[in-house]
C-alpha positions in Angstrom: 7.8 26.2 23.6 10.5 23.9 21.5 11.1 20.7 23.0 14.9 19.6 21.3 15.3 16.1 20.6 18.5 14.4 18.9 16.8 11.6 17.0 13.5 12.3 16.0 11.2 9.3 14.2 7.9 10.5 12.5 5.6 7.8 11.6 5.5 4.2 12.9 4.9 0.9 11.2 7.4 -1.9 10.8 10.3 1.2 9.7 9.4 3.3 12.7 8.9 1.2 15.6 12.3 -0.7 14.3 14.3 2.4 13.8 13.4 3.2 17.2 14.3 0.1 18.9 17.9 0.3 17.5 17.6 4.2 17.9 16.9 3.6 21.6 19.4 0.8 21.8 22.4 3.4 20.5 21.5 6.0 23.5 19.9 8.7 20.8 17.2 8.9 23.4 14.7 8.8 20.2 11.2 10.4 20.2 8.3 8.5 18.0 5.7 10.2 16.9 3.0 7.4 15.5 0.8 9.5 13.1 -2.6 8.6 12.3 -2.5 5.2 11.9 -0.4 3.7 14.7 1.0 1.0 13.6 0.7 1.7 9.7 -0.6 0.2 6.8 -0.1 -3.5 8.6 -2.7 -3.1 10.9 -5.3 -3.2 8.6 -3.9 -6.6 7.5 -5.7 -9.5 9.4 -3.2 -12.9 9.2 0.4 -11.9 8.5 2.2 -15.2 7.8 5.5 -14.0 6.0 7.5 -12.4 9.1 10.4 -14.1 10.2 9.9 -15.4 13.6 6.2 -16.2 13.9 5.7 -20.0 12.8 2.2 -19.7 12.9 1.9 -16.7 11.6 0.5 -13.6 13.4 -2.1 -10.2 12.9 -0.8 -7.1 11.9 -2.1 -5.7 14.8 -0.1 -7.9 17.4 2.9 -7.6 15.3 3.3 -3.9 15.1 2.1 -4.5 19.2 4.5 -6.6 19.7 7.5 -4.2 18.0 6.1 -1.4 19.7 6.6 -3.0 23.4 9.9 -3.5 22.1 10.6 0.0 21.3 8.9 0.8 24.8 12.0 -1.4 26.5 14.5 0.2 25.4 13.2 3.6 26.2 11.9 4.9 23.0 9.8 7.9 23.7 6.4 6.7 21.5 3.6 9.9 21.7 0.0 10.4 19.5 0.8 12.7 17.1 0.9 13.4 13.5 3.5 15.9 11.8 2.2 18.6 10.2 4.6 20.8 9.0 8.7 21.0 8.6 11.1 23.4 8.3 14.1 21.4 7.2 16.4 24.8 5.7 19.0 24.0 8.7 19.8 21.8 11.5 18.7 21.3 13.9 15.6 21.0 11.9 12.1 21.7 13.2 8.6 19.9 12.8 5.3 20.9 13.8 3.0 17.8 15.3 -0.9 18.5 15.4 -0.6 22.3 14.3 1.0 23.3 17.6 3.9 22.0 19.1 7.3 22.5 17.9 10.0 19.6 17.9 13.6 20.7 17.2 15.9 17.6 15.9 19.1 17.0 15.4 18.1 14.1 13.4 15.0 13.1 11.7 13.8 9.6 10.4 10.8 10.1 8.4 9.2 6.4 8.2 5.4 7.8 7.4 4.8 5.1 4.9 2.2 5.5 2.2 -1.5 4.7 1.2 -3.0 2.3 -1.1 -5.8 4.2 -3.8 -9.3 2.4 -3.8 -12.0 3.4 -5.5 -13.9 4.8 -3.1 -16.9 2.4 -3.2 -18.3 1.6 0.4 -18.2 -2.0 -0.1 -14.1 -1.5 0.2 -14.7 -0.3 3.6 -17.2 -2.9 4.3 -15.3 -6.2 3.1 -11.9 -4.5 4.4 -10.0 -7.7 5.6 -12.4 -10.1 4.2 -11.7 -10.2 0.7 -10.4 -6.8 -0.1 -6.8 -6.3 -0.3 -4.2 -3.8 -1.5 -1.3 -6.2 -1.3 -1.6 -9.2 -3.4 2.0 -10.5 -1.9 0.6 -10.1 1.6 -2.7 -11.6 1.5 -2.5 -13.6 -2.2 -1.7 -17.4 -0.2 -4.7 -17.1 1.4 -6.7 -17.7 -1.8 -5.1 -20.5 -3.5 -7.1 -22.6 -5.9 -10.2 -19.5 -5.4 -11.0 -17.5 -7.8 -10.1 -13.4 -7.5 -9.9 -10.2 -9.1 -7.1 -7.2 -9.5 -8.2 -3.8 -11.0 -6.1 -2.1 -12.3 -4.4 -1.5 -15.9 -0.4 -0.6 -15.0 2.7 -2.7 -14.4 1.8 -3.1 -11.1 -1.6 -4.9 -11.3 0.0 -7.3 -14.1 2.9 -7.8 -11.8 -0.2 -8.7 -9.0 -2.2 -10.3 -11.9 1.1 -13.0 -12.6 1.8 -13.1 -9.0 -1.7 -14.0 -8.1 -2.3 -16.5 -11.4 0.1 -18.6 -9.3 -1.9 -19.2 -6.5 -5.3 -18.8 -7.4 -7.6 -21.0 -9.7 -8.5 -17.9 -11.9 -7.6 -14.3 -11.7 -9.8 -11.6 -13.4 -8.2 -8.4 -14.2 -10.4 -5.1 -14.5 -9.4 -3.0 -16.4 -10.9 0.8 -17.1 -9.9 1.5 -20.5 -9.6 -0.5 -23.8 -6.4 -1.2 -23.1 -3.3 -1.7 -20.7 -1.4 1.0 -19.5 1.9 -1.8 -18.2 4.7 -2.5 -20.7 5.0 -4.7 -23.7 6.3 -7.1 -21.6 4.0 -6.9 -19.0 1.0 -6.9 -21.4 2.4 -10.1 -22.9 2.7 -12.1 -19.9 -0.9 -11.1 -18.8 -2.2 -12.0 -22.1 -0.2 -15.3 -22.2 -1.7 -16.5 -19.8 -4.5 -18.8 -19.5 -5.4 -18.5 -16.0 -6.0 -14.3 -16.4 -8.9 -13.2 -18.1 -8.3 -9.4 -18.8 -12.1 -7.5 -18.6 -11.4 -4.4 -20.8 -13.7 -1.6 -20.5 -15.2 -2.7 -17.0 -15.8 -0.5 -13.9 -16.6 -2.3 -10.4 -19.5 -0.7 -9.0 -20.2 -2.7 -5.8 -18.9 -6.2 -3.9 -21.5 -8.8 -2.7 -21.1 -11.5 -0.6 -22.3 -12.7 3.0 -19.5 -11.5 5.6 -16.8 -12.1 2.8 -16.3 -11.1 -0.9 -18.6 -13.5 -2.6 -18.7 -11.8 -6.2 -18.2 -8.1 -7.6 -21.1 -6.3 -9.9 -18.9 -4.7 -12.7 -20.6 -2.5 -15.8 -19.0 -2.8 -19.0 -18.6 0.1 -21.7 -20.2 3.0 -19.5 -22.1 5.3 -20.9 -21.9 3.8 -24.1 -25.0 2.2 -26.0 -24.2 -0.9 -25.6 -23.4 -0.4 -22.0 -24.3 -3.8 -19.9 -24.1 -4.9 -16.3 -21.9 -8.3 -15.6 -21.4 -9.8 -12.4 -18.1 -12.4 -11.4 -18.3 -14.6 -8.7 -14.9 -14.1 -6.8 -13.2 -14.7 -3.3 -10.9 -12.1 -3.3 -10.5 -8.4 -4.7 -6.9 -6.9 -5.3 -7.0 -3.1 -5.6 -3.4 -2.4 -7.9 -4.0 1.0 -9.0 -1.0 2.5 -7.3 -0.2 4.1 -3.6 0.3 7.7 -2.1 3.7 8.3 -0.2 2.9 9.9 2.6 5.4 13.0 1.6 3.8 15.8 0.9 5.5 18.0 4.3 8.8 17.1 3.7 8.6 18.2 -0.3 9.8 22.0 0.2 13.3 20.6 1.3 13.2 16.3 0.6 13.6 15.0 -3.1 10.9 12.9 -4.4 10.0 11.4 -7.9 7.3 12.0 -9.7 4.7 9.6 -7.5 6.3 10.9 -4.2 8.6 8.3 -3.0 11.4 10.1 -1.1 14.7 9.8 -3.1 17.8 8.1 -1.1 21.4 7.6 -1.7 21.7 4.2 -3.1 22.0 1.5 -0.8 21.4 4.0 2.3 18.6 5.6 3.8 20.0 8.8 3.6 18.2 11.7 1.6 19.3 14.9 0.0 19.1 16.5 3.8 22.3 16.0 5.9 20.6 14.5 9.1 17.4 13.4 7.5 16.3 9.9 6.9 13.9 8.0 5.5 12.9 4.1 5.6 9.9 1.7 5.1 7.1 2.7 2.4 7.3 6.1 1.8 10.4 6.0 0.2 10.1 2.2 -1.2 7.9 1.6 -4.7 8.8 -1.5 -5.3 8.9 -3.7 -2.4 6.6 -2.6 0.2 7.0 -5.8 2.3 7.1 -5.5 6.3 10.5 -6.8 6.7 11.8 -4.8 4.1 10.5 -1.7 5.6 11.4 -3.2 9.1 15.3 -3.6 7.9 15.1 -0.4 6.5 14.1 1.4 9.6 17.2 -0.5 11.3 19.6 1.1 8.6 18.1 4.7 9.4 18.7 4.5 13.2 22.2 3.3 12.5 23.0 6.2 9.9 21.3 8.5 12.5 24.0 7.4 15.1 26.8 7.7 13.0 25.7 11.1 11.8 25.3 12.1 15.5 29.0 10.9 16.1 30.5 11.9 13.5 29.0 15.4 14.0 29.5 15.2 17.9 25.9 16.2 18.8 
């Protein structure tokens, strides 16, 4: 059986749960479906401090709570669910959610976000939210004048690296390879400066530490004869060695670069789909803040209504 919806929202998070209180607020009657992680990447954030409206800061958890309840008031429709599949060749377009069900939209906001790589050691797991990170702007303020580590050899762990040196009384970067992948520029700002110390040719294998990130065991020049073992005593441990969009359904029909990141129209939300949005993360490299994704999702449920209008649907 195909339930029809005129503004479907796949994904929540700051994008989602904010497209769908404007969504609800227009009369698009939207239906949310959360995803696996309700509530998104922000949830796994403990203090979240840089929101506008929460003086004394808040959790990730009761924030994305908090917007959800919001939704909820205005009538948003929020259901368990992930998408699964998408047939996007005409509107209305269709999505699949858990294998099963059918959805038929006449619009579709696609704020599924995207995942941070680790390295897959256990200790990532085990020190989640108490000294491991994936967002060096997020959590960064909480270890000023500590000492911390970013892995990671691209632009976006020197940007993390600088960002961090600011804050921090010494940032170590660990790096893989012999040598950094960022640009010139990048490079020379790392290098520059005296509070980075760049660990070529080191690979973390395990965090210590009593409840929190204490230090990190790295080995240096594996495999190689003169291959040693080194440990750093640190408070905090940056992972910068990119994100996932979470895309991959929407590819057959949505424009993506070469990462994943849906394309949009400059400026706009809209994608190469007539009807078919996208806000927050998964189609955002560069900022990947939750009020950036959070205004995002409010541009999406606006160009949802006006496409609905305009269309007379």
């Amino acid at each position: 059986m195909i339930e029809k919806v005129r503004c479907l929202i796949i994904g929540s998070g700051p994008a989602g749960y904010t497209a769908a209180i404007y969504a609800s607020r227009a009369n698009l009657s939207p239906v949310l479906y959360e995803g696996m992680q309700p509530g998104g990447q922000l949830t796994t954030t403990t203090e979240v401090e840089n929101f506008p409206g929460y003086p004394e800061g808040t959790t990730g958890t009761e924030l994305m709570e908090d917007m959800r309840k919001q939704a909820e008031r205005f009538g948003a429709d929020i259901r368990f669910g992930t998408a699964t599949a998408t047939d996007l060749s005409s509107a209305p377009y269709k999505v699949t959610i858990d294998g099963e069900k059918v959805i038929e939209a006449d619009t579709i906001i696609i704020s599924t976000g995207a995942t941070a790589k680790y390295l897959g050691l256990p200790d990532e797991q085990k020190y989640a939210g108490s000294g491991v990170s994936a967002c060096a702007t997020c959590d960064g303020f909480f270890y000023r004048k500590l000492k911390v580590a970013v892995v990671g050899g691209g632009d976006t762990a020197c940007e993390e690296a600088i960002y961090l040196a600011g804050l921090a009384s010494k940032v170590f970067l660990i790096v893989r390879k012999n040598a950094l992948r960022a640009s010139k520029i990048m490079q020379e700002r790392v290098l520059n400066n005296p509070k980075i110390e760049v660990l070529f040719e080191h690979e973390t294998l395990g965090l210590t530490g009593e409840g929190v990130v204490q230090g990190a065991n790295l080995i240096k020049r594996k495999g190689q004869t003169d291959e040693e073992q080194v440990h750093i005593e640190i408070d905090g441990f940056f992972l910068a060695i990119g994100h996932k969009p979470n895309s991959d359904i929407f590819k057959p029909w949505i424009e993506t670069d070469e990462v994943g990141y849906i394309k949009t129209i400059a400026g706009t939300p809209r994608t190469n789909v007539s009807g078919v949005f996208a806000s927050g993360d998964v189609a955002d490299p560069h900022y990947r803040q939750a009020i950036t994704a959070a205004g995002s999702g409010c541009q999406a449920a606006i160009e949802a209504e006006r496409y609905l209008s305009e269309k007379g649907l």
